[in-house]
Backbone as a chain_set.jsonl record, in Angstrom:
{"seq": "XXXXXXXXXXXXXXXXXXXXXXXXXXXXXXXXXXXXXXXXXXXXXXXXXXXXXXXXXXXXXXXXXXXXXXXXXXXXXXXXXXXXXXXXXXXXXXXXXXXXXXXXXXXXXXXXXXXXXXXXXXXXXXXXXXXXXXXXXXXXXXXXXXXXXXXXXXXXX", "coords": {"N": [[-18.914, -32.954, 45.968], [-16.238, -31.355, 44.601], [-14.018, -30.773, 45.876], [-12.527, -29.935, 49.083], [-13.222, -27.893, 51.549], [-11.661, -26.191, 54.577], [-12.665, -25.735, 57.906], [-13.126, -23.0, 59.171], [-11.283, -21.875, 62.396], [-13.763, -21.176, 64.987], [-13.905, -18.019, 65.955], [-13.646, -16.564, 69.475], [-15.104, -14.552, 69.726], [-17.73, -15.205, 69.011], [-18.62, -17.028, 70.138], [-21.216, -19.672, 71.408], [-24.42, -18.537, 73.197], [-24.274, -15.901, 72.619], [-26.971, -14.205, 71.235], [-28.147, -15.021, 67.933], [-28.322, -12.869, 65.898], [-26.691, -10.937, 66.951], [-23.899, -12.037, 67.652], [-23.711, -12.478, 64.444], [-24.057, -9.711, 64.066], [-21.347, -8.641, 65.307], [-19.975, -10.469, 63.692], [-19.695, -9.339, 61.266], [-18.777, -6.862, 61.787], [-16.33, -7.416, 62.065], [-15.491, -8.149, 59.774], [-15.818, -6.104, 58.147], [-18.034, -5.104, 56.819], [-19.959, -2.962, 55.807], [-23.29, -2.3, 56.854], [-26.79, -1.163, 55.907], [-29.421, -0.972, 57.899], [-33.023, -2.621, 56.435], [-35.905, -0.609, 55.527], [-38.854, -0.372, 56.793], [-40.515, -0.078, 53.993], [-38.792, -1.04, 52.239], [-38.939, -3.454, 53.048], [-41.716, -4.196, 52.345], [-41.366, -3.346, 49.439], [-40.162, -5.921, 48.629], [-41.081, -7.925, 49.513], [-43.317, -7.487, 47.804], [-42.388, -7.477, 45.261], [-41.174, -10.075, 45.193], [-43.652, -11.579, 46.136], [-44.063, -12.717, 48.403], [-44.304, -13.569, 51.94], [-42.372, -12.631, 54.594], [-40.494, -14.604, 56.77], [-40.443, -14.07, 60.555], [-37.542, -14.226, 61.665], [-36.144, -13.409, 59.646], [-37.145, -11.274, 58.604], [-36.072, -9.86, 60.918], [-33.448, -9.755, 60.862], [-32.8, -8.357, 58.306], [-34.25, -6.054, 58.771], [-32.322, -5.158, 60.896], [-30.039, -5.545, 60.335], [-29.023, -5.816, 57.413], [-26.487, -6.225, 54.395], [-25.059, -3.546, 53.091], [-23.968, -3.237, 50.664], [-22.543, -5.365, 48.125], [-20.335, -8.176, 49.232], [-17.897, -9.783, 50.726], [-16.452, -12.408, 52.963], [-14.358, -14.02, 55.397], [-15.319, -16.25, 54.863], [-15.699, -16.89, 52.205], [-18.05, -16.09, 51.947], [-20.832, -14.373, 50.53], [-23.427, -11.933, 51.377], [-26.08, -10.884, 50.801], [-27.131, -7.408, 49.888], [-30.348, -5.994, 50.267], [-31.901, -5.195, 47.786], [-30.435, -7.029, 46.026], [-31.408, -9.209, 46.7], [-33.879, -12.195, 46.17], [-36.165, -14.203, 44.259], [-36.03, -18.004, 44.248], [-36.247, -18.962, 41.16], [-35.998, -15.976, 40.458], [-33.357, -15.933, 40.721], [-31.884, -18.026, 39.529], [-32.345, -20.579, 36.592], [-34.079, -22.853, 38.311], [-35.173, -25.743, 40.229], [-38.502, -26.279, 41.832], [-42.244, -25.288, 41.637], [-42.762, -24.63, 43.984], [-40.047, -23.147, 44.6], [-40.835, -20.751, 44.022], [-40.841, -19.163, 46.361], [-38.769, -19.432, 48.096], [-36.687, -17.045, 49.184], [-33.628, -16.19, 47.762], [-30.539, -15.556, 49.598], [-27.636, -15.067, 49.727], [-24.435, -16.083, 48.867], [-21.913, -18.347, 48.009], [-18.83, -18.137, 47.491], [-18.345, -16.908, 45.178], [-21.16, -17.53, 43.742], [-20.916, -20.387, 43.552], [-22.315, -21.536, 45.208], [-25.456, -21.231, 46.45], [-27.748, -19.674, 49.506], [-31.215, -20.59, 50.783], [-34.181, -18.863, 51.728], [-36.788, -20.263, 53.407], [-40.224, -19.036, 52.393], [-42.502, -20.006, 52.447], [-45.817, -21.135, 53.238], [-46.11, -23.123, 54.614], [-44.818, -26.567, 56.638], [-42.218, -25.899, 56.228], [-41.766, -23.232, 56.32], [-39.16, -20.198, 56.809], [-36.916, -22.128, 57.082], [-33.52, -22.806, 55.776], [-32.26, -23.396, 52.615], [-29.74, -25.01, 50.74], [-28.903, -24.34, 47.472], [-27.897, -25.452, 44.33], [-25.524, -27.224, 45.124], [-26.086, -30.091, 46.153], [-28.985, -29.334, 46.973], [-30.439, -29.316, 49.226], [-32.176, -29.103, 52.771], [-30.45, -27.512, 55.416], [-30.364, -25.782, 57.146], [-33.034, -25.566, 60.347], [-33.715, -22.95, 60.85], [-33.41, -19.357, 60.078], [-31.836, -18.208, 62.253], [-31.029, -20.404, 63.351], [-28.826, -20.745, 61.55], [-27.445, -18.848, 60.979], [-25.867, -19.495, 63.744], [-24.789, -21.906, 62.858], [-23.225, -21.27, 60.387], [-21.409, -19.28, 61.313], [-19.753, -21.156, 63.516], [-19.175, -23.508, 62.153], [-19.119, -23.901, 59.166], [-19.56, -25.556, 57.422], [-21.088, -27.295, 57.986], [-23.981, -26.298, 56.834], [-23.331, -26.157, 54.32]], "CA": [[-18.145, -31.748, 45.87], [-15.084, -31.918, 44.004], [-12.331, -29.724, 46.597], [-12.96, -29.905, 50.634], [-13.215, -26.77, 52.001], [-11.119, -27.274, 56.008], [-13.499, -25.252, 58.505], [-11.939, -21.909, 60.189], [-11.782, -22.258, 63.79], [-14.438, -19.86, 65.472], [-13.493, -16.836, 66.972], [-14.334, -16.369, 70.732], [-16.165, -12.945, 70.33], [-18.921, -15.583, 68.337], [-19.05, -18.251, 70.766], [-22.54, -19.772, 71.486], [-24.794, -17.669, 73.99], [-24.791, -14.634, 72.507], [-28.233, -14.335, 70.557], [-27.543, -14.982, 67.058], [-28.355, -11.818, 65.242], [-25.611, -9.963, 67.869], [-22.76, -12.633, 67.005], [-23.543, -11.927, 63.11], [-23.26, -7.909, 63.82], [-20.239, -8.838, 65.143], [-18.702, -10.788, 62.154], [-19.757, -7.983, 59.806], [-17.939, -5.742, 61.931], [-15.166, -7.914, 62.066], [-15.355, -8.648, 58.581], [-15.533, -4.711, 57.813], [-19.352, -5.235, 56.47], [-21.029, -2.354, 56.578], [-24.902, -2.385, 57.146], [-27.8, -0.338, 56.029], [-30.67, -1.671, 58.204], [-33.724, -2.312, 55.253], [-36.766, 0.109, 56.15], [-40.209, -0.643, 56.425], [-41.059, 0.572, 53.042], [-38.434, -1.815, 51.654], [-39.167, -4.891, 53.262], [-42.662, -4.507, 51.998], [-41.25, -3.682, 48.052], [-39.334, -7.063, 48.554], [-42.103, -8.901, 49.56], [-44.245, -7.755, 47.062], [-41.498, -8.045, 44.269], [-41.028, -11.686, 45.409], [-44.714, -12.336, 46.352], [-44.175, -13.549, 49.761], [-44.051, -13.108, 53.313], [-40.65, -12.878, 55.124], [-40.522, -14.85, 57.788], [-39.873, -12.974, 61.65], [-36.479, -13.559, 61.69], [-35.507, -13.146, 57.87], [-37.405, -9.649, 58.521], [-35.351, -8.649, 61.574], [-32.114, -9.711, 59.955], [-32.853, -7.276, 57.193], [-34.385, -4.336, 59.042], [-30.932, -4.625, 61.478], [-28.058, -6.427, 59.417], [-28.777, -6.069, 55.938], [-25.501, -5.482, 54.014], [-24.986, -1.976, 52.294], [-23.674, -3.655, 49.275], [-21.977, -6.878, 47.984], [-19.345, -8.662, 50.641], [-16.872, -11.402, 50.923], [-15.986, -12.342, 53.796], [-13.3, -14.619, 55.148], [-15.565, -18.053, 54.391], [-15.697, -16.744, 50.882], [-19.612, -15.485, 51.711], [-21.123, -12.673, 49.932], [-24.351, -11.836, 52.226], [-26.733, -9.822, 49.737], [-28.184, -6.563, 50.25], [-31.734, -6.056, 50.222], [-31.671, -4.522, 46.358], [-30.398, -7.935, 45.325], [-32.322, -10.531, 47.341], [-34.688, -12.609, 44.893], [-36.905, -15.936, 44.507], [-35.052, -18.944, 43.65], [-36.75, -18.777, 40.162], [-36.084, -15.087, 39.856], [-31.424, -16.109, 40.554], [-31.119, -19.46, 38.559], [-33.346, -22.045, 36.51], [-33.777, -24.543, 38.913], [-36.535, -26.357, 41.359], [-40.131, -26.963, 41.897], [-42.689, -24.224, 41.638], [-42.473, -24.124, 45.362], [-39.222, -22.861, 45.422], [-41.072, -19.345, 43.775], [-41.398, -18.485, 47.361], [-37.926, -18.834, 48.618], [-35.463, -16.042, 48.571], [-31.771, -16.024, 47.907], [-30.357, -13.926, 50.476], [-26.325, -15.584, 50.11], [-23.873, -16.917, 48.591], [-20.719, -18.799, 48.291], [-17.508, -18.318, 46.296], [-18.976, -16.471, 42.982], [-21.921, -18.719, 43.351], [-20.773, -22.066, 43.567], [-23.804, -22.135, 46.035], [-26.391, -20.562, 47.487], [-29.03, -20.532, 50.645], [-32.197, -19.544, 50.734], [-34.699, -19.161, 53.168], [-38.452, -21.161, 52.655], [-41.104, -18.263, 52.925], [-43.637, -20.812, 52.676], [-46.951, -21.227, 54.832], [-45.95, -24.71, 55.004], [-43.83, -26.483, 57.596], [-40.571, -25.495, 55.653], [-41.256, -21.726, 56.469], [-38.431, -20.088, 57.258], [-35.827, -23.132, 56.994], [-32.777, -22.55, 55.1], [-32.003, -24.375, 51.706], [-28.553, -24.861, 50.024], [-29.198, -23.987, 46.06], [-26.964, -25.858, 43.624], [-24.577, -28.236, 45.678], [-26.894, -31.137, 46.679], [-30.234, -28.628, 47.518], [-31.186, -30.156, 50.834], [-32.327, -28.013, 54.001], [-29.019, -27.113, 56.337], [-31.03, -25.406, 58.885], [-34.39, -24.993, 60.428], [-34.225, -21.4, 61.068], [-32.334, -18.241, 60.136], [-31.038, -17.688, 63.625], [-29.844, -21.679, 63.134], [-28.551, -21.27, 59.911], [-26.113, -18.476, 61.684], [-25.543, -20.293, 64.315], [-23.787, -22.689, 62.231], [-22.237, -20.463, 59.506], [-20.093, -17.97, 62.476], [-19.19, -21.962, 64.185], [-19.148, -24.69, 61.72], [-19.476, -23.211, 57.922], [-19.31, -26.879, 56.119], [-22.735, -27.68, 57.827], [-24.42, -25.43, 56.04], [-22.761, -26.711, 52.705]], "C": [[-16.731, -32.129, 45.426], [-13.573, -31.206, 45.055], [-13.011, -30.09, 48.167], [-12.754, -28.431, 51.437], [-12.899, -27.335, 53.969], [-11.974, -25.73, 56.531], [-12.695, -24.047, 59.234], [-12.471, -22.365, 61.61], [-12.488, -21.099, 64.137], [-13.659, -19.538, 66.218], [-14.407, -17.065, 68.356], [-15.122, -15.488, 70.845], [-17.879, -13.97, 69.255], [-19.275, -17.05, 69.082], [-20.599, -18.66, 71.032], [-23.055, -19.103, 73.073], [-25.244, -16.159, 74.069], [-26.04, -14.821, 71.536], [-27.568, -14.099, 68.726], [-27.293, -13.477, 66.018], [-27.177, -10.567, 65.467], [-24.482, -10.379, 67.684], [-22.282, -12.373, 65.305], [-23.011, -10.36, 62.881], [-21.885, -8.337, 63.63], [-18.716, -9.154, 64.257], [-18.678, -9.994, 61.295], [-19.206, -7.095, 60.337], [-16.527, -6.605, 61.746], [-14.506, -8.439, 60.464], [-15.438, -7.413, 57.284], [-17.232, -5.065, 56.951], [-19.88, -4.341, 56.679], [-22.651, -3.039, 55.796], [-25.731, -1.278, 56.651], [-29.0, -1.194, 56.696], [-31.893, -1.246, 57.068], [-34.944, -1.131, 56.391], [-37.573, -0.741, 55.6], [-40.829, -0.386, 54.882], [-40.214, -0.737, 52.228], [-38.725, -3.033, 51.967], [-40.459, -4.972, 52.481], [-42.298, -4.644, 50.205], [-40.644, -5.1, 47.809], [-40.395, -8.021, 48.874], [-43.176, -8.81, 48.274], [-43.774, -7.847, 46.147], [-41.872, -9.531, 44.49], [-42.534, -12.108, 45.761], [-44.815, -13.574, 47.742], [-44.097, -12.502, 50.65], [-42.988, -13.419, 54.119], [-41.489, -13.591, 56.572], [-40.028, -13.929, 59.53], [-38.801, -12.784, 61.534], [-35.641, -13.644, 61.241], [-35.569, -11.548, 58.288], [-36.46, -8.907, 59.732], [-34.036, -8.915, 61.316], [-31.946, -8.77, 59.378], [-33.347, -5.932, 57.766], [-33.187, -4.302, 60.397], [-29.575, -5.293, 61.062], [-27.97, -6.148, 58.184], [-27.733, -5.253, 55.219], [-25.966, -4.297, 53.326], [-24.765, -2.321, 51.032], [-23.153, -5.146, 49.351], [-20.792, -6.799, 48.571], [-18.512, -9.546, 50.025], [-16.576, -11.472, 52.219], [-14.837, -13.665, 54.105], [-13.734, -16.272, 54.802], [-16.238, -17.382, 53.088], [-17.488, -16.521, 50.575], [-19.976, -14.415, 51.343], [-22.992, -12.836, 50.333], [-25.423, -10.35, 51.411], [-27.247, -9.014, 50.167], [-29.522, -6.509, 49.324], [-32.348, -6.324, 48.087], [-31.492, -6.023, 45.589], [-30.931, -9.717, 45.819], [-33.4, -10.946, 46.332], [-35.087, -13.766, 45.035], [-35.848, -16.935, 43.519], [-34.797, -18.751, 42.214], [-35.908, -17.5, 39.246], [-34.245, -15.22, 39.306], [-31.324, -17.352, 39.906], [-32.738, -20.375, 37.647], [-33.095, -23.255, 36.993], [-35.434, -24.494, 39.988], [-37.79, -26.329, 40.667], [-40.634, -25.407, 41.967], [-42.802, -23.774, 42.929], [-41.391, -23.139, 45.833], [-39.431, -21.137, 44.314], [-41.093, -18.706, 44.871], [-40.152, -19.003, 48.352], [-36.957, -18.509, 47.905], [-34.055, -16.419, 48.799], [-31.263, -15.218, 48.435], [-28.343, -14.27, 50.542], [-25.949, -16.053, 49.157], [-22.428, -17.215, 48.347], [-19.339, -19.189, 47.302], [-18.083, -18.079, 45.041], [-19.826, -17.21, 42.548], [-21.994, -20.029, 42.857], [-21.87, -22.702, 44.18], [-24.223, -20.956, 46.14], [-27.186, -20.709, 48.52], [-30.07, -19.511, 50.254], [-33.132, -19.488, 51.533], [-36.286, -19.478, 52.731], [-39.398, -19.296, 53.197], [-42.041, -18.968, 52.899], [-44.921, -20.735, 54.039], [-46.87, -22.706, 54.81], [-45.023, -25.264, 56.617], [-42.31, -26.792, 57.495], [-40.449, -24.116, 56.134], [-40.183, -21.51, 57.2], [-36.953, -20.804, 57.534], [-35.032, -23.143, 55.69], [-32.222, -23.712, 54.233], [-30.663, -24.018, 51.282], [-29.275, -24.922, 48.407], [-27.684, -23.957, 45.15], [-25.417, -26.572, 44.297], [-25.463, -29.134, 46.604], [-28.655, -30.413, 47.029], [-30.639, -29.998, 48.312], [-31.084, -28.841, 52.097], [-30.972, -28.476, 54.46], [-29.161, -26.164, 57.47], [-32.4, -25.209, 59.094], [-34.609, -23.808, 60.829], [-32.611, -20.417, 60.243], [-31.384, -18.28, 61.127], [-30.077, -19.369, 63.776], [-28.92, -21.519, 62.339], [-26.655, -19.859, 60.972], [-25.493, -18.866, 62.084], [-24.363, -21.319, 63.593], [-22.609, -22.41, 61.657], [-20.925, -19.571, 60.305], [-19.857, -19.849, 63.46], [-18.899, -23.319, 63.394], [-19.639, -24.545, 60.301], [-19.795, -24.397, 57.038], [-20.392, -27.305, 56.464], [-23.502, -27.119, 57.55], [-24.108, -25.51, 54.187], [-23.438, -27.754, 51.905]], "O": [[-16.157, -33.125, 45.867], [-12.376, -31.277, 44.773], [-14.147, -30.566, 48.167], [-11.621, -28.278, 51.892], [-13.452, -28.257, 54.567], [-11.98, -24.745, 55.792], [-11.647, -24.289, 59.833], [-13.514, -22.931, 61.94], [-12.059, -20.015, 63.743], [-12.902, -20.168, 66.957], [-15.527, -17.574, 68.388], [-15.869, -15.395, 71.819], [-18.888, -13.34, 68.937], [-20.02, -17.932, 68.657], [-21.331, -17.7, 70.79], [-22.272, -19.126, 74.023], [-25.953, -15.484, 74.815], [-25.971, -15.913, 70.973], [-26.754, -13.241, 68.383], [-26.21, -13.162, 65.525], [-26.83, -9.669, 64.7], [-23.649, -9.492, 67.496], [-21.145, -12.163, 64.883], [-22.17, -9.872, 62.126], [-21.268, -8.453, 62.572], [-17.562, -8.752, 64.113], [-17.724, -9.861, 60.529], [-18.931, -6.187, 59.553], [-15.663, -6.031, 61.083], [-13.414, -8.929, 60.175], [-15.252, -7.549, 56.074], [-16.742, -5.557, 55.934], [-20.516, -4.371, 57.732], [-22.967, -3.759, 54.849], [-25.291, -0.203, 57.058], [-29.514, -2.08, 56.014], [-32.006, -0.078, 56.696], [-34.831, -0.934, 57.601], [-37.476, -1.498, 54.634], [-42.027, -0.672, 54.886], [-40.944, -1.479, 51.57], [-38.779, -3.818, 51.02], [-40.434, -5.972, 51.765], [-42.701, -5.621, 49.573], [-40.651, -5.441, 46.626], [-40.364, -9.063, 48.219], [-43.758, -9.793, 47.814], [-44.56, -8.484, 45.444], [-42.844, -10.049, 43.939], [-42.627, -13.328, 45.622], [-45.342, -14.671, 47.933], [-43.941, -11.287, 50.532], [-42.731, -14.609, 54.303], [-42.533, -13.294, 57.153], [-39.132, -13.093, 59.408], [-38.427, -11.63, 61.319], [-34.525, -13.865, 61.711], [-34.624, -10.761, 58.341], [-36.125, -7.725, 59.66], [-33.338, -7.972, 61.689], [-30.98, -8.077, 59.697], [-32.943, -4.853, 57.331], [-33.205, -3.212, 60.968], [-28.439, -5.405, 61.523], [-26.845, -6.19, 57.686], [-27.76, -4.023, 55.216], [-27.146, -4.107, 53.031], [-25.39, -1.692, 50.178], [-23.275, -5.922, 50.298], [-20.132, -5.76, 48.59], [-18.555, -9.933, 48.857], [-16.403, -10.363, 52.723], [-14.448, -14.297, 53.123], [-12.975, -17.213, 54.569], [-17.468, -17.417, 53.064], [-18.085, -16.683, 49.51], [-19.461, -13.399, 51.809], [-23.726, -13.633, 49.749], [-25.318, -9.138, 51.597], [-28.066, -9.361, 51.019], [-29.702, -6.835, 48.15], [-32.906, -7.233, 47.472], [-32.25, -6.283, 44.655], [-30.801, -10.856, 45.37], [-33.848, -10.045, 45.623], [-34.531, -14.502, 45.85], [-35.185, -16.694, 42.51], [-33.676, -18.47, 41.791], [-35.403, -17.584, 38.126], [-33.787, -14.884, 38.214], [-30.131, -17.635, 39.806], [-33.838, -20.626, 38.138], [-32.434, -24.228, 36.628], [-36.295, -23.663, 40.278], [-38.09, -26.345, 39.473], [-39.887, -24.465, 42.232], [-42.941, -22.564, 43.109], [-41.446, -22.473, 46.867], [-38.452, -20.494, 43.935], [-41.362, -17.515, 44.715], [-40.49, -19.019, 49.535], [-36.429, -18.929, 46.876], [-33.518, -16.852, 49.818], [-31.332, -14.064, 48.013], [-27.74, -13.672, 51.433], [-26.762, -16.533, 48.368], [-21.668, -16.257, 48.491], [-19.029, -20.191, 46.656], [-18.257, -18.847, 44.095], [-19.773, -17.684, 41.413], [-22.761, -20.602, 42.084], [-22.337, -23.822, 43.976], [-23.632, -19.886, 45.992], [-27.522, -21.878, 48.707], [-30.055, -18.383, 49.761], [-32.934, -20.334, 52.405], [-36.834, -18.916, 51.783], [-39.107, -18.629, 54.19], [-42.875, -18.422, 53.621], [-44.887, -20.419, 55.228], [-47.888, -23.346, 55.073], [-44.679, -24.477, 57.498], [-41.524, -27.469, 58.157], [-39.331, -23.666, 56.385], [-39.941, -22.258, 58.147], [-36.016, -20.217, 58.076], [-35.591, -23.412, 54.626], [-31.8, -24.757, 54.729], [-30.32, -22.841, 51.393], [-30.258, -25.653, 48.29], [-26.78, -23.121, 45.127], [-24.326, -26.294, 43.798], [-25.52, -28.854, 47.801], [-29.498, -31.25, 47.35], [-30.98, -31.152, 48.053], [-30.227, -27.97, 52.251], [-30.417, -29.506, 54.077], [-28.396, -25.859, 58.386], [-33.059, -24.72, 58.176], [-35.749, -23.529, 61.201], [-31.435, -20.701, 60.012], [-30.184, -18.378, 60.872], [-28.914, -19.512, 64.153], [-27.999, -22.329, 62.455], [-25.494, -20.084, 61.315], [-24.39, -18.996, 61.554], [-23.178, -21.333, 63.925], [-21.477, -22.812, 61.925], [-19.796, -19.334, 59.875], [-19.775, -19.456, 64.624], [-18.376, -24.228, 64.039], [-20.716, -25.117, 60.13], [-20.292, -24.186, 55.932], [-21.048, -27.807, 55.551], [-24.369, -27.457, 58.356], [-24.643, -24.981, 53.214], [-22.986, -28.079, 50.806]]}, "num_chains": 1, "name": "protein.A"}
């Protein structure tokens, strides 16, 4: 990486303990984010657009967090709504034919990066990839991958 990005210090209302999905509300309120939770009807056009199966808790991210539109927030993340979520394949030419089956649900500074999350029936499902700054996993779950991003944003990088 050519610049160092220095880590914000977490806020206390995101300390560890609260369940991750409830710390994320949080930052999107705190980060003025609004939300449309996706509906049933959409999660399924998104799966069958993309040709996968969301993992559990990709799908309850999106049917209770998923932004309303495109974000920034103060670690320069733009957290995609539903509308623009997509297979690796479908947002850049890059990877293995594997990575037809995970989605881009993020990304970082006008796409300097991205993550994406494995929908795989392998034992990647669900484990979050960085896309275009080293691609290597940076968490084994969604609810990790938060976890990190609202306490420690550079492991995730």
């Amino acid at each position: 990486m050519w610049f160092k990005r220095t880590p914000s210090p977490p806020s206390p209302a995101f300390a560890i303990g609260a369940a991750p999905l409830e710390r994320l509300r949080r930052w999107f309120e705190q980060e003025d984010i609004s939300v449309a939770p996706a509906t049933a009807a959409q999660l399924a056009e998104l799966e069958r657009r993309c040709a996968v199966t969301l993992p559990d808790s990709f799908r309850m991210y999106l049917s209770t967090l998923a932004p309303a539109e495109e974000n920034w927030d103060a670690e320069m993340g733009n957290w995609w709504p539903i509308e623009r979520i997509r297979t690796v394949p479908q947002e850049i030419d890059w990877g293995e034919p594997v990575h037809a089956q995970y989605l881009v649900f993020a990304d970082y500074s006008i796409w300097c990066w991205a993550w994406a999350i494995a929908c795989t029936e392998d034992a990647n499902r669900g484990r979050i990839i960085v896309v275009g700054a080293g691609e290597k996993f940076v968490a084994d779950s969604f609810d990790e991958f938060v976890d990190k991003y609202l306490t420690d944003n550079i492991s995730v990088c």
